[in-house]
VEXBA-266805 format. One record per residue (C-alpha): residue in three letters; y, z, x. Coordinates in steps of 0.1 Angstrom, whole numbers, plus 5000, padded with zeros to 4 digits. Each point is the difference from the previous one (the first is absolute). Example, Ala and Ser with C-alpha at 12.3 -4.5 7.8 and 13.67 -1.06 7.14 Angstrom:
2
Ala495550785123;Ser503449935014;
***
This chain:
585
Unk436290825496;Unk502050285012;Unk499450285021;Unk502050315009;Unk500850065031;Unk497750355000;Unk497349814987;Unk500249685020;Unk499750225028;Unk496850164985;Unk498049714997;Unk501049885035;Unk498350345014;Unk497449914978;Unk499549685010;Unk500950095035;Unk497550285004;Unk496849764979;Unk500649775028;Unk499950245028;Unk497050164984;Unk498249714999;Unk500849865035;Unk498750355016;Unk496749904982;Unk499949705008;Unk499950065040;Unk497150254996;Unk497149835021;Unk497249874981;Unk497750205019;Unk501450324986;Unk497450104972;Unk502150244981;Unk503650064998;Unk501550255031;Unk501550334987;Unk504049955005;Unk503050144977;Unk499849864967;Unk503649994993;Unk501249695017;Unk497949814973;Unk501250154968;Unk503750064985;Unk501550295003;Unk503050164974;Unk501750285001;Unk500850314976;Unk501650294996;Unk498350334988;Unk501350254981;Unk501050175031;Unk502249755018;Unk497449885021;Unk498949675007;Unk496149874995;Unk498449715003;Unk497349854981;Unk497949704999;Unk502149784971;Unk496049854989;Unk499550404994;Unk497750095024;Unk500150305023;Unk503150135023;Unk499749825031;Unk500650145037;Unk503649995012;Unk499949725032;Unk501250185031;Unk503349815014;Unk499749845033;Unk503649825015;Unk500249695018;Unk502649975022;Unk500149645017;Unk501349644998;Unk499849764969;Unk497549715007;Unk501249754976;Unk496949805004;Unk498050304984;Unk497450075027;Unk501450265020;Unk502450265001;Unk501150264969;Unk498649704979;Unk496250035014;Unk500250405003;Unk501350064963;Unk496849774990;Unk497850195023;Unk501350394987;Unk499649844962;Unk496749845008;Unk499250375019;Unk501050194968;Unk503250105011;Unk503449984988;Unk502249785022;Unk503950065011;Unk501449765025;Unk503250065025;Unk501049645009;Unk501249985036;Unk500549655006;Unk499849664982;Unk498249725014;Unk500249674990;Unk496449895008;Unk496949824986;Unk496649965012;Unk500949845037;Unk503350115008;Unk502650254999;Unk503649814996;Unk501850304994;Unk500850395003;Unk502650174987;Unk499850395005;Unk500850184970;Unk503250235005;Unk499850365009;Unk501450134968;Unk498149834979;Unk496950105024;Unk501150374995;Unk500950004963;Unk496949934991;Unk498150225022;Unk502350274984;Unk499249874966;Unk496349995001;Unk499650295013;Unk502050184973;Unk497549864970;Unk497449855018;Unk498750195033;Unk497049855022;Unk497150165005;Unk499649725027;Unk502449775017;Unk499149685019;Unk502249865022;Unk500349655013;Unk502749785011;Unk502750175011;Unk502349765015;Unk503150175018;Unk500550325021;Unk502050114971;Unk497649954976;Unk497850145013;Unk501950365009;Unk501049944963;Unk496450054991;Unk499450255027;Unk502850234987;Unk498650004968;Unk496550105012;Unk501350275024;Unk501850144965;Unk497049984981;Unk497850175028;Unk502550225001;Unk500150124965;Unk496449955000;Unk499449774976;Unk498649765024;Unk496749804992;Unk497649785021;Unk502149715017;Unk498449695014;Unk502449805022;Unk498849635005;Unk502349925026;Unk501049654991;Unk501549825030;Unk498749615000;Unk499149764970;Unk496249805004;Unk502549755004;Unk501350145029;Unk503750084987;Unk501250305016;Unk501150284975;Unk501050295021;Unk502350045029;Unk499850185027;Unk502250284986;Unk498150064967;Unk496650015022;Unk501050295020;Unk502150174965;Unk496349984988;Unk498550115025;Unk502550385000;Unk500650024964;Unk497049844980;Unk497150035024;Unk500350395000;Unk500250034960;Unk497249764993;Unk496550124993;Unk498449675012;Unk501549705019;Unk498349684996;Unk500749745027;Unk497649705005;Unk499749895034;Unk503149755008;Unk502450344985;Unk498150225019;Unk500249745032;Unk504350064993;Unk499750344995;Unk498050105033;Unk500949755025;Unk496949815006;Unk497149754991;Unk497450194982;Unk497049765012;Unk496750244992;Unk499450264978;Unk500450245031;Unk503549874998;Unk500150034963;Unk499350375002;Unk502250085029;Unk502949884978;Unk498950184971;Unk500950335023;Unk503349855014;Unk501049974963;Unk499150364991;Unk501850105033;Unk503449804991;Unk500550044963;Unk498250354997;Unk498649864965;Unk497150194985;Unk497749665008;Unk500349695013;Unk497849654988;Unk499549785021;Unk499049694977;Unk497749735022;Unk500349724973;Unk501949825025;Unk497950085032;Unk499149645006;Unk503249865002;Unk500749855032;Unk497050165023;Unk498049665008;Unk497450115018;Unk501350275017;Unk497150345010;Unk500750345005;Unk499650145036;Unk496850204981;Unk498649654995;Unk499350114964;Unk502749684989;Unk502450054974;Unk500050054961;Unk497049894985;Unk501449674979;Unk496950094972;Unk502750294991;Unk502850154995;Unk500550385011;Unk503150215000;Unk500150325019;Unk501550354981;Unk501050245023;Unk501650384988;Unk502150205013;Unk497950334991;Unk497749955031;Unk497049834982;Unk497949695023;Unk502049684983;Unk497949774980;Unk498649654996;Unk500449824965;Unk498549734999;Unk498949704976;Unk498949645003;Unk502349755004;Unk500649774973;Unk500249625004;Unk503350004979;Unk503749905012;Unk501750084968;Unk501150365018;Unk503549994990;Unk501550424992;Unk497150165014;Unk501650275020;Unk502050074975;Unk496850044977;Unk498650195018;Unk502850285005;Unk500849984967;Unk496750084989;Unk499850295025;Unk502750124982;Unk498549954966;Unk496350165011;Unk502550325018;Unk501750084971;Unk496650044979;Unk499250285023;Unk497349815022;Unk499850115035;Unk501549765027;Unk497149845015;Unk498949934965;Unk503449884988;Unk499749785033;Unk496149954994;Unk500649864967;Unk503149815003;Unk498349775024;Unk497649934974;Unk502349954975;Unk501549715030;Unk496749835004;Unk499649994964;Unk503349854999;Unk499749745022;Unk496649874988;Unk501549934968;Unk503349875015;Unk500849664990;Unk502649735012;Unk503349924982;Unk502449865021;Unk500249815034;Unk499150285013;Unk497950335003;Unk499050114965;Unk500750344995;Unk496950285000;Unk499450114960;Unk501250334989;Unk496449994984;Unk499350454993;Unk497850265012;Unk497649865025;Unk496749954984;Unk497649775022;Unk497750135029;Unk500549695016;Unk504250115005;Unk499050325010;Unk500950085041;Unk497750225018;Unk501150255021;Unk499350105034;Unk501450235031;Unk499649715031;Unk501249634993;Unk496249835011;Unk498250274972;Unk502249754972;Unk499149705016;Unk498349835024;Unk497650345004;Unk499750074966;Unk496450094994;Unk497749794976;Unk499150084965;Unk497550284996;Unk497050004984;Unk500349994960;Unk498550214979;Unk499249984961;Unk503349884978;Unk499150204969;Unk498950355017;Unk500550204970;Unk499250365003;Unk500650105032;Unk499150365008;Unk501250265029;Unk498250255008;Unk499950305026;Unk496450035013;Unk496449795002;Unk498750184971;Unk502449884977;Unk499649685010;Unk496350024994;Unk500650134967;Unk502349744990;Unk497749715011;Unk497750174980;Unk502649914970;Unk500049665009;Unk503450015017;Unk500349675029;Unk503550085016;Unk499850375016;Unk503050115028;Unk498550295021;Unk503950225005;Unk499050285020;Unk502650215020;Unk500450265022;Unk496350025005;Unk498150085040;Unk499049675015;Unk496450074994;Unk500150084968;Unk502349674993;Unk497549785014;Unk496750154985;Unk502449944966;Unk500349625007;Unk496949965010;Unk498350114970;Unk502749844976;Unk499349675019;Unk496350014999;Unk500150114961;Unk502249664991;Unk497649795023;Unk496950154981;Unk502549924964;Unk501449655011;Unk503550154997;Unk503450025021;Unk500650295022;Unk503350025008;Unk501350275028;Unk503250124998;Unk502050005034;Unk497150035024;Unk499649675016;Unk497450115026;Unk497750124973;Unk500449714975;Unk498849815032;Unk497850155010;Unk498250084971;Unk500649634984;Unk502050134974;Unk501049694973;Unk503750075007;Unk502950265014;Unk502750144977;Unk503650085020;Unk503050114991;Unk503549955015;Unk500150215027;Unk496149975014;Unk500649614995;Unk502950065030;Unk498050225019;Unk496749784999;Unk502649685009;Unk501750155030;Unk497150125013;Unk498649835034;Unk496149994988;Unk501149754973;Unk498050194972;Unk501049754973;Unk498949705021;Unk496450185005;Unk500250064963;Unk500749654987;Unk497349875025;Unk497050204984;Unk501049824966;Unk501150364988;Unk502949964975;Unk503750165002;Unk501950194970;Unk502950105002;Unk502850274984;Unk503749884987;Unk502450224985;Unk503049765011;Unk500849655002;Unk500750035036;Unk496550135001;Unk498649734980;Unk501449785028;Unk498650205027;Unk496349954976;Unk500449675000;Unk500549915037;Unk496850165005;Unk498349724974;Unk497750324981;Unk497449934978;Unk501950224974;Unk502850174995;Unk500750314981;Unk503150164981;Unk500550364993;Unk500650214982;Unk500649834971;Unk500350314980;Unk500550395004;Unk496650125027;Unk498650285007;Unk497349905020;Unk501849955034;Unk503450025015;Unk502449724999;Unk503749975013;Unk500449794975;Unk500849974961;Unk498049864970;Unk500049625006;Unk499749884964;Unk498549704982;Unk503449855005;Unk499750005040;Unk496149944996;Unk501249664984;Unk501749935030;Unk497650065026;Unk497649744979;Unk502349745000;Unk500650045040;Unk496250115010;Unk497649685004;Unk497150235009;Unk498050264974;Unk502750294990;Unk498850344998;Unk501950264975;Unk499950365007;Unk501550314995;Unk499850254969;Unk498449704976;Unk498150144970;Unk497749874980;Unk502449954973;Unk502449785022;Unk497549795017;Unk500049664980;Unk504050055002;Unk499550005039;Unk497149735000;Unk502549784980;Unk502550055019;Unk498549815028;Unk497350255021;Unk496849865010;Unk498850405004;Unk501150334990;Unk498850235028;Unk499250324982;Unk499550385011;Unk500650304979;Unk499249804971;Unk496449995011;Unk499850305029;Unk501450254972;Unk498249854966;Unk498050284977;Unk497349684995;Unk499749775031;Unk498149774988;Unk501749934968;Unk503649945017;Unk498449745026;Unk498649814972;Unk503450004983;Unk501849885024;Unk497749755005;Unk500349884963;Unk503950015000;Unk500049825033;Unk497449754988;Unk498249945028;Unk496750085014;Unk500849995043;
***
């Protein structure tokens, strides 16, 4: 048979992209009930056209809709020929992320999955040629940066970021600051650590250093997380980045059984907890997820910068381009698998779609570990309607309609008057056999033996930080714990605390409160199901109309307002909810 050349190379991206497509599916963990929301593109074959007007399109060759253009995210870093590491794992990682991957090859390395034999730096016209040339077609929307070999390399790249900031064209950078294989094969001179350090440090929006860099960079042992933390604001001092990661996946290495003068000990082995500290003034912050029994680490720093990168240039926020990427690690590694003499690489596997990968996120180092409070009480899994209401009497009148899940919201109201409020509402559910729940007023749920307390983001701080320990009196009376997301680095603040349920708002347009915060969307509510292990509660702006859409989309509850508070016929609305959510609690 023969091919053309145009067509040969056709049905290799065909083939090509079926076989990535159905790797990236194959790494999804089992315990993921329903596909996570991610790009659709790097599963399907694009072509290209041209319209009567000289532009280009794209369509779907199968004939299905226009798909979303992939934002372009750079790589510039070493080759590993061994596949695990380097431009090799962060091109998988920004495909696997939905983005479209361009790599800027510093060095070759002649390597496989135990040692390095070989470096040879790639030469500085070659390096800037195709800076220059991507950047003409092709410009990043993020750039990750990892091995950067030589002092003039590395001003190389540093003049070309200075230019770009300069013409302001600039987009998030993450600088891994590759210095020393797992193998122990130094990659960085002296030189090219302090070029970084003046020319990259100050352009990058995140540096990423685990603890053996970060030793090199600062000067010292980092023993404890005290230590850990105190380097983290070295860092920002030195390079003047926008935020520094300290990554703790190495914190055991080489401690014995060293303490810290505190007598608190060191990391806790039963995790792994990196600390992100910004530059904006903001208290750093502990990421942290469980350990995993699982040596086949092999490219995950570069992973996880790379898939900063990816999450950054979808718009996410930082700390939940940070929040996430660690996931995405975790999920990684679990699936990682052995293939040489070696560590196996971590799989390139997609978005992160397991609760069990999920880090939790918390101000002070002990709150993520060894501190980390218990599991409270549970409440019912399928809660269905879930109503909010502003005063006792409409919680009398919707018991009267049957409704079991009732949130008491009340604000801005004299302390007297708040607490006679609570105290009927709590009495009228005990006389029902139905679930108060108080919104932000700890003292009252308490003390009136409400069935649970309903916080959001910044009254969960507030009732953590303060002295009296309100949350530990809560959990002990059995009283359970909701609590708001609008974020994913909120999600991992949630989760640290171990709520009973979690809710995610607003999924659409609302009315009925202010929110900083746009529509969510089924898509995101899809998410939060796959990465929530505890009920999930959908609110914000839901109609009647779009309720099954939200309930199959993964929410346990729809908590509900105007829809009932504002209905011409009470009665009637509660009992269709109740029929579309199919459930009498």
């Amino acid at each position: 048979m023969v091919l053309y050349p145009r067509v040969h190379s056709c049905l290799l991206l065909v083939l090509a992209s079926l076989a990535l497509g159905s790797t990236a599916e194959a790494f999804v963990p089992a315990t993921a009930s329903r596909k996570p929301w991610r790009y659709a593109w790097p599963n399907t074959i694009m072509a290209s056209s041209t319209t009567e007007s000289g532009r280009s399109s794209e369509y779907d060759v199968a004939g299905g809709p226009q798909l979303p253009v992939p934002p372009i995210v750079w790589s510039i870093a070493g080759s590993d020929s061994g596949g695990g590491a380097g431009v090799q794992a962060d091109l998988q990682a920004f495909h696997a992320l939905g983005c479209h991957g361009c790599s800027v090859i510093t060095a070759l390395t002649a390597q496989n999955s135990h040692q390095v034999r070989k470096v040879e730096v790639s030469s500085l016209d070659m390096l800037r040629t195709t800076l220059a040339t991507l950047e003409d077609d092709m410009p990043a929307k993020a750039i990750k940066i990892g091995m950067l070999a030589t002092a003039d390399v590395v001003r190389a790249v540093g003049i070309f970021l200075s230019e770009k900031a300069t013409e302001g064209s600039s987009g998030a950078v993450i600088c891994d600051p590759v210095m020393v294989t797992s193998s122990g094969s130094v990659l960085q001179d002296e030189l090219a650590r302090q070029a970084m350090i003046d020319t990259i440090f100050p352009r990058a929006t995140l540096i990423t250093p685990n603890k053996h860099e970060a030793e090199m960079l600062v000067g010292y042992t980092l023993r404890t997380p005290e230590d850990l933390e105190r380097a983290a604001h070295d860092l920002l001092a030195m390079g003047k980045s926008g935020a520094v990661l300290v990554k703790g996946g190495h914190a055991l290495d080489g401690l014995g059984g060293e303490r810290s003068a505190s007598g608190e000990g060191l990391f806790d082995a039963a995790v792994a907890q990196d600390y992100l500290l910004e530059s904006n003034g903001k208290s750093g912050l502990w990421i942290t997820s469980p350990r995993l029994e699982n040596q086949n680490t092999h490219g995950t720093g570069c992973t996880l910068s790379s898939a900063v990168a990816a999450f950054l240039a979808q718009d996410l926020p930082l700390v939940d381009a940070v929040v996430l990427a660690k996931a995405y690690v975790s999920q990684g590694i679990r699936a990682a698998r052995k293939l040489g003499r070696g560590p196996g690489p971590v799989q390139q596997t997609g978005w992160p779609a397991s609760a069990s990968d999920f880090p939790w996120v918390t101000s002070r180092v002990e709150e993520g570990s060894k501190k980390r409070p218990g599991p409270f009480a549970e409440c019912e899994r399928d809660m269905g309607l879930y109503a909010c209401v502003a005063s006792a009497v409409w919680v009398q009148r919707l018991l009267e309609l049957g409704v079991k899940d009732i949130q008491l919201r009340i604000k801005d109201r004299p302390a007297l008057e708040l607490e006679h409020e609570v105290a009927e509402a709590a009495e009228s559910c005990r006389k029902a056999n139905a679930r108060l729940w108080v919104n932000d007023y700890w003292e009252l749920a308490v003390r009136y033996k409400a069935y649970g307390l309903h916080v959001g983001q910044e009254d969960m701080d507030r009732l953590m930080n303060s002295p009296d320990l309100p949350l530990v009196a809560v959990k002990n009376e059995g009283i359970r714990l909701g609590v708001s997301t609008h974020t994913f680095a909120e999600l991992g603040r949630a989760i640290a605390l171990r709520p009973s349920y979690i809710s995610l708002g607003p999924i659409f347009s609302t009315t009925s409160k202010k929110v900083r915060f746009g529509p969510q969307g089924l898509a995101r509510l899809r998410q939060w199901r796959h990465l929530v292990d505890v009920p999930l509660v959908a609110i914000g702006g839901i109609g009647l109309e779009a309720a099954q859409g939200v309930r199959d989309a993964g929410a346990d509850g729809i908590c509900v307002i105007s829809a009932l508070t504002q209905a011409s016929d009470v009665a009637q609305a509660v009992q269709a909810w109740r029929a579309v959510l199919r459930t009498g609690k």
